[in-house]
C-alpha positions as CSV (number, residue, x, y, z in Angstrom):
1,X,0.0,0.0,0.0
2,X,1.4,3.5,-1.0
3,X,0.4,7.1,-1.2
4,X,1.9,9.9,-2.9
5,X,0.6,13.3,-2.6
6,X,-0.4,14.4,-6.4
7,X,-2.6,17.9,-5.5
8,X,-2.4,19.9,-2.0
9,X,-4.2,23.1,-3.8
10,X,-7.3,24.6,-4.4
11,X,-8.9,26.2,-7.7
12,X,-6.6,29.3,-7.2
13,X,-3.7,29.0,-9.8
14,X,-0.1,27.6,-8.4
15,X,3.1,26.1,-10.0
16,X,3.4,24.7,-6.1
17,X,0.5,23.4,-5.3
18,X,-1.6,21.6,-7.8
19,X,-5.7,21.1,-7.6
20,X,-6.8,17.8,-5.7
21,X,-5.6,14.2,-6.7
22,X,-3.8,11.7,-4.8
23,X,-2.6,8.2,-5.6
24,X,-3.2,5.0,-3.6
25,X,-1.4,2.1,-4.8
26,X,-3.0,-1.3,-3.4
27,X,-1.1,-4.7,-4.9
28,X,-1.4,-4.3,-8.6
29,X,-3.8,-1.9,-8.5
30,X,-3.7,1.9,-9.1
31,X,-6.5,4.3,-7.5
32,X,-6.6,7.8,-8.1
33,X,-8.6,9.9,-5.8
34,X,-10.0,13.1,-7.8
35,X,-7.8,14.9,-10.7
36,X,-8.1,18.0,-10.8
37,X,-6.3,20.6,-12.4
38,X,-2.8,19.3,-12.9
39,X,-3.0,16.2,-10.8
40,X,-2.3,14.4,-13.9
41,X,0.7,16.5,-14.5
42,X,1.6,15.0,-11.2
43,X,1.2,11.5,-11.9
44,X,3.6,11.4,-14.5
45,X,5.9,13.5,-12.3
46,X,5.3,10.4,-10.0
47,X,6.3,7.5,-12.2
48,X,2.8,6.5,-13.4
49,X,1.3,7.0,-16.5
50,X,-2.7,7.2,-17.3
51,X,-2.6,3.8,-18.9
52,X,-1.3,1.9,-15.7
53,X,-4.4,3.7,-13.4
54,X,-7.1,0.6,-12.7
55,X,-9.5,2.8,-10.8
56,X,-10.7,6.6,-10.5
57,X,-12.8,7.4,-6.9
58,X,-13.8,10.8,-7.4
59,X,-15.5,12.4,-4.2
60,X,-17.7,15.7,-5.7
61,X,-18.2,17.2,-9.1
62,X,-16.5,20.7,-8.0
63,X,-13.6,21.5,-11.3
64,X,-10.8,21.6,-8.9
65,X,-11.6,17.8,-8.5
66,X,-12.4,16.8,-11.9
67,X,-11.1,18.9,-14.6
68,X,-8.0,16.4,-15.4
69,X,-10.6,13.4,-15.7
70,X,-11.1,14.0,-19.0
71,X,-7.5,14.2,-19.8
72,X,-6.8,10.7,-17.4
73,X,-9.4,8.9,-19.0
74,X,-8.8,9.6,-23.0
75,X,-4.8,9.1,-22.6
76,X,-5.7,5.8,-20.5
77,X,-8.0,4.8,-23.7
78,X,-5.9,6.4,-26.8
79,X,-2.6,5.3,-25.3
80,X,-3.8,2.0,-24.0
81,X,-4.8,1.3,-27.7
82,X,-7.4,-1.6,-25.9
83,X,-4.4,-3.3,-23.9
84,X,-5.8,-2.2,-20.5
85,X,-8.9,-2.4,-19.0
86,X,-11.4,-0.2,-19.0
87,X,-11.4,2.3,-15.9
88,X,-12.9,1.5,-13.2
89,X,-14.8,4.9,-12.0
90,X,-16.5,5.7,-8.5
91,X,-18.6,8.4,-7.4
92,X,-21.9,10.0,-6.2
93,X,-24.5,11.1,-8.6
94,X,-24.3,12.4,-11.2
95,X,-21.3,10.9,-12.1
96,X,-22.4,8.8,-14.7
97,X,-24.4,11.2,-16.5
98,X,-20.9,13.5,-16.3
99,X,-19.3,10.8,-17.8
100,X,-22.4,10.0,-20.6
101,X,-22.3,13.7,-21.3
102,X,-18.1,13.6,-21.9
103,X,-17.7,10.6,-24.1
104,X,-21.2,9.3,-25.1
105,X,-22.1,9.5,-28.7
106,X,-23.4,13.5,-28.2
107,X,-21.1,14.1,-25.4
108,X,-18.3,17.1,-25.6
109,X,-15.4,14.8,-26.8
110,X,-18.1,12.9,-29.5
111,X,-16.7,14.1,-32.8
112,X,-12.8,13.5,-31.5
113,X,-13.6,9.7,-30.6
114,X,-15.6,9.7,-33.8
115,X,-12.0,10.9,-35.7
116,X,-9.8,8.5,-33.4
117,X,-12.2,5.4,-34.1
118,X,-13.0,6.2,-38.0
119,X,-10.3,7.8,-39.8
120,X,-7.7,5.5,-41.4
121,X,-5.0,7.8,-40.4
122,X,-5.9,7.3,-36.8
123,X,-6.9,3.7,-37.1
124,X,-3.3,3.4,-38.7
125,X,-1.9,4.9,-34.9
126,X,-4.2,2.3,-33.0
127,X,-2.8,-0.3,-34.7
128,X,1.2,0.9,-34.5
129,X,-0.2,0.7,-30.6
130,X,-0.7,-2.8,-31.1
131,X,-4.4,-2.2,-31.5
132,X,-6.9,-4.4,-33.4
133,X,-9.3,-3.0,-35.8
134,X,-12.2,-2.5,-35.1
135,X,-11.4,0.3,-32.8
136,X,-14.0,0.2,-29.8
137,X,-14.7,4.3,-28.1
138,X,-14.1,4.3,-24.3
139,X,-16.3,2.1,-22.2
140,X,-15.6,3.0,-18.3
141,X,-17.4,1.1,-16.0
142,X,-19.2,4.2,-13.8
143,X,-20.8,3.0,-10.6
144,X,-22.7,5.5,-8.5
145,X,-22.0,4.8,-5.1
146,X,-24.2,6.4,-1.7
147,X,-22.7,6.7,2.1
148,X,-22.9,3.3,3.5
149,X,-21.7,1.4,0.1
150,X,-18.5,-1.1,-0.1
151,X,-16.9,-1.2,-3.3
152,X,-14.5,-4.5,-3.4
153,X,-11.6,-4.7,-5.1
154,X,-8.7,-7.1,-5.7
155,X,-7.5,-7.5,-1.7
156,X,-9.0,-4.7,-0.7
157,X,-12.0,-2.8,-0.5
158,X,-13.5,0.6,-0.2
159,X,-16.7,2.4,1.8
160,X,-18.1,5.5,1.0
161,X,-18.7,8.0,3.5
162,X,-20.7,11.2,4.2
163,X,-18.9,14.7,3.3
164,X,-20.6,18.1,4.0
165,X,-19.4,20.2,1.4
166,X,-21.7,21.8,-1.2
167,X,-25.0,19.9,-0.8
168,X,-27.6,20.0,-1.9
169,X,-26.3,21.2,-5.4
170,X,-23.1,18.6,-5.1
171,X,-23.1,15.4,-3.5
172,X,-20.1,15.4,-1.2
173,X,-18.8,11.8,-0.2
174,X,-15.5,10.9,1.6
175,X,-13.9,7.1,1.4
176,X,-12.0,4.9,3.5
177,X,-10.0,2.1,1.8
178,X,-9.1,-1.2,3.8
179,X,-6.7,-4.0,3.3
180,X,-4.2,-5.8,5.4
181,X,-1.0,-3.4,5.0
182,X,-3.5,-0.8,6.4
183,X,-6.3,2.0,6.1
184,X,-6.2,5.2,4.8
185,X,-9.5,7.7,4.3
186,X,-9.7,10.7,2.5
187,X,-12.2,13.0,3.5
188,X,-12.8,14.6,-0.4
189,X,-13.8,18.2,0.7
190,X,-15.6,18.2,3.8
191,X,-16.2,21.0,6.8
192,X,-17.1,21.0,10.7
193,X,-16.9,18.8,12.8
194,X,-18.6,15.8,11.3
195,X,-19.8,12.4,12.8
196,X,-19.9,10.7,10.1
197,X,-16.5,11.2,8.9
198,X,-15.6,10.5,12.7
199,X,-17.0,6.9,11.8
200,X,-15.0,7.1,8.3
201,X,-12.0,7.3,10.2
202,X,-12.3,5.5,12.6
203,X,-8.7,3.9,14.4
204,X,-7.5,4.2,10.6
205,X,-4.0,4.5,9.9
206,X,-4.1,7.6,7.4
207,X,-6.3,10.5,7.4
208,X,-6.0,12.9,4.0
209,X,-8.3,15.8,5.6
210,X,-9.1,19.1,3.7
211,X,-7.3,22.1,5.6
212,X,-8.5,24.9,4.1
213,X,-8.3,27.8,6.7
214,X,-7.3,28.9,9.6
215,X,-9.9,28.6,12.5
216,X,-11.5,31.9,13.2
217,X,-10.5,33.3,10.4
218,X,-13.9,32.2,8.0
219,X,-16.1,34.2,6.2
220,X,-19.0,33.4,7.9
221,X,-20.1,30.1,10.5
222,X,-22.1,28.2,7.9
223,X,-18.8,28.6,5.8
224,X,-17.1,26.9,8.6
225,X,-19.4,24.1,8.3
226,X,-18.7,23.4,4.6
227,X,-14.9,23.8,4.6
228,X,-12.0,22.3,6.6
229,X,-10.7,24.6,9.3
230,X,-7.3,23.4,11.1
231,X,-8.9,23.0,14.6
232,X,-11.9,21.5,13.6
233,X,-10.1,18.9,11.8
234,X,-7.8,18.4,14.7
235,X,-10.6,17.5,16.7
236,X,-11.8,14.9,14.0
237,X,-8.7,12.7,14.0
238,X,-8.7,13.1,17.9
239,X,-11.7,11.6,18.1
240,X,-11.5,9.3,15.6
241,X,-8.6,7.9,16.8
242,X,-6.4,8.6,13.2
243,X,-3.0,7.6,13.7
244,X,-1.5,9.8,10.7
245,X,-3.0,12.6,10.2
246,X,-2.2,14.0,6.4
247,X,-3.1,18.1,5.6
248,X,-4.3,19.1,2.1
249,X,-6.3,21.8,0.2
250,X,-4.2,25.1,1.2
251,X,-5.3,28.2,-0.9
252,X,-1.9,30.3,-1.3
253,X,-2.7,32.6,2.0
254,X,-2.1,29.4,3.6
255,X,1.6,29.2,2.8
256,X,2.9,32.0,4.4
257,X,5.8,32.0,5.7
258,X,5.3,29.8,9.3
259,X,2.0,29.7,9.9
260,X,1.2,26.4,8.6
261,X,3.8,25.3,11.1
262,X,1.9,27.6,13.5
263,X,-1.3,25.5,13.2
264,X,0.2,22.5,13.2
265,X,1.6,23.4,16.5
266,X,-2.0,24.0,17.8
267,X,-3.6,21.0,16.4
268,X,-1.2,19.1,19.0
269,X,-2.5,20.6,21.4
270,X,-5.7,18.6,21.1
271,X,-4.8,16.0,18.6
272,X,-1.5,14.2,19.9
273,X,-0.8,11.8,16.6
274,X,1.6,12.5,13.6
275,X,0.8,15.1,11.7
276,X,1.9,16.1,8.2
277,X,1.5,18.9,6.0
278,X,0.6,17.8,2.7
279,X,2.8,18.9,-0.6
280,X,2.4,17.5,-3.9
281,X,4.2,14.3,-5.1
282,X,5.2,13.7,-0.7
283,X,5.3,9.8,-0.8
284,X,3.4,9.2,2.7
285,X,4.1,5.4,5.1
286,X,1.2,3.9,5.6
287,X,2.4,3.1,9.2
288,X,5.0,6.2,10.9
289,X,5.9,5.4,14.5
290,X,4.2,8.3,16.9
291,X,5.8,11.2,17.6
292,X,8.1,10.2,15.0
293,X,9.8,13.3,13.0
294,X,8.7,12.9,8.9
295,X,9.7,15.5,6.4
């Protein structure tokens, strides 16, 4: 089992911090968690390529989460030339109408699949890929999941959890993956403190946890509520019982000089386990002795 880091940003531009994605890595398969913008930038950066990805978990239909889909899924297809599977995509509704509308028959990227499948000069590419005429479009296998379901996979498996983010115009779900080198959750984007990612959490050996302000510091409380603040989500993996607790989705005010480091410092105040402040491509262990020093 092994995480790297792809996106620790937000929508706001950066060449530091990239939108969300992260990579889990579970036996021989390879689970990406969101892609947005420039997480797939990333996963090159990280060794992998779009063709070796088995599985896409994508928490809430927000662009900062998604907007590199598109890119992950046509380069796992084109490049794959039908010598991988498939992908393998998870998410809430309306996921697989968002896909339907991308690559179906009318969907956005219709007349380039139509090009790619039907001209000779690309059918000539496909096959140079070791690709057998005739040339199938993208078929990804979309299932729609709710809180409460278990996706299984090969040794390992997955639940879907409860997020509060943007509902009721977003479904907002979090997930928490199992198997026997560990557990890690990622809360997708998610704000206050919640029970139900409490429960998500539970005793698990990673927590990836939005951090997206500074406590006090909010625009208003029912924007509190919808968005990670750093002592809320303290008080989460305190009473969760998260071993590792992993920081992500700083806006650029965030990365001032020493005050990340500030809040960290807080947050052990209440929460006494290992915590690390996400940047992209960071390789995180699965299991980090407490109070151990990690950089």
């Amino acid at each position: 089992m092994k995480l790297t880091l792809l996106g620790t940003g937000t929508p706001a531009p950066s060449l530091s911090r990239q939108s969300s994605g992260y990579l889990l890595q579970i036996g021989d398969d390879v689970i990406v968690l969101d892609h947005g913008p420039g997480a797939a930038h990333r996963l090159l950066e990280a060794g992998r390529t779009p063709m070796d990805v088995s599985h896409v978990f994508l928490t809430h239909l927000h662009y900062d989460h998604i907007a590199d889909f598109p890119r992950l899924l046509l380069q796992h297809w084109d490049h794959g030339a039908d010598r991988v599977p498939d992908l393998e995509v998870v998410g809430p509704s309306p996921v697989a109408k968002f896909v339907t509308q991308l690559f179906g028959q009318d969907g956005v990227y219709g007349p380039d699949l139509a090009a790619r499948t039907q001209h000779e000069a690309s059918q000539a590419v496909y096959q140079a890929r070791g690709g057998k005429l005739p040339r199938k479009r993208p078929n990804p296998h979309v299932s729609e999941v709710k809180p409460g379901d278990v996706i299984e996979g090969n040794s390992w498996r997955a639940i879907a959890g409860q997020a509060v983010h943007f509902q009721p115009f977003l479904e907002c779900l979090g997930y928490r993956f199992e198997c026997d080198a560990g557990v890690v959750v990622y809360s997708g984007d998610s704000g206050g403190v919640l029970d139900s990612m409490i429960e998500l959490a539970r005793d698990c050996d990673v927590l990836i946890h939005m951090c997206h302000f500074e406590t006090g510091t909010e625009p208003s409380p029912f924007f509190r509520e919808t968005n990670g603040s750093h002592m809320d989500v303290a008080e989460i993996a305190r009473r969760a019982g998260v071993k590792t607790l992993v920081l992500t989705h700083f806006p650029p005010p965030m990365d001032a000089p020493g005050l990340l480091e500030r809040l960290v410092g807080e947050m052990s105040r209440v929460y006494d386990g290992n915590i690390i402040i996400g940047r992209d491509l960071l390789e995180v262990p699965i299991h980090i002795a407490k109070n151990s020093k990690f950089d």
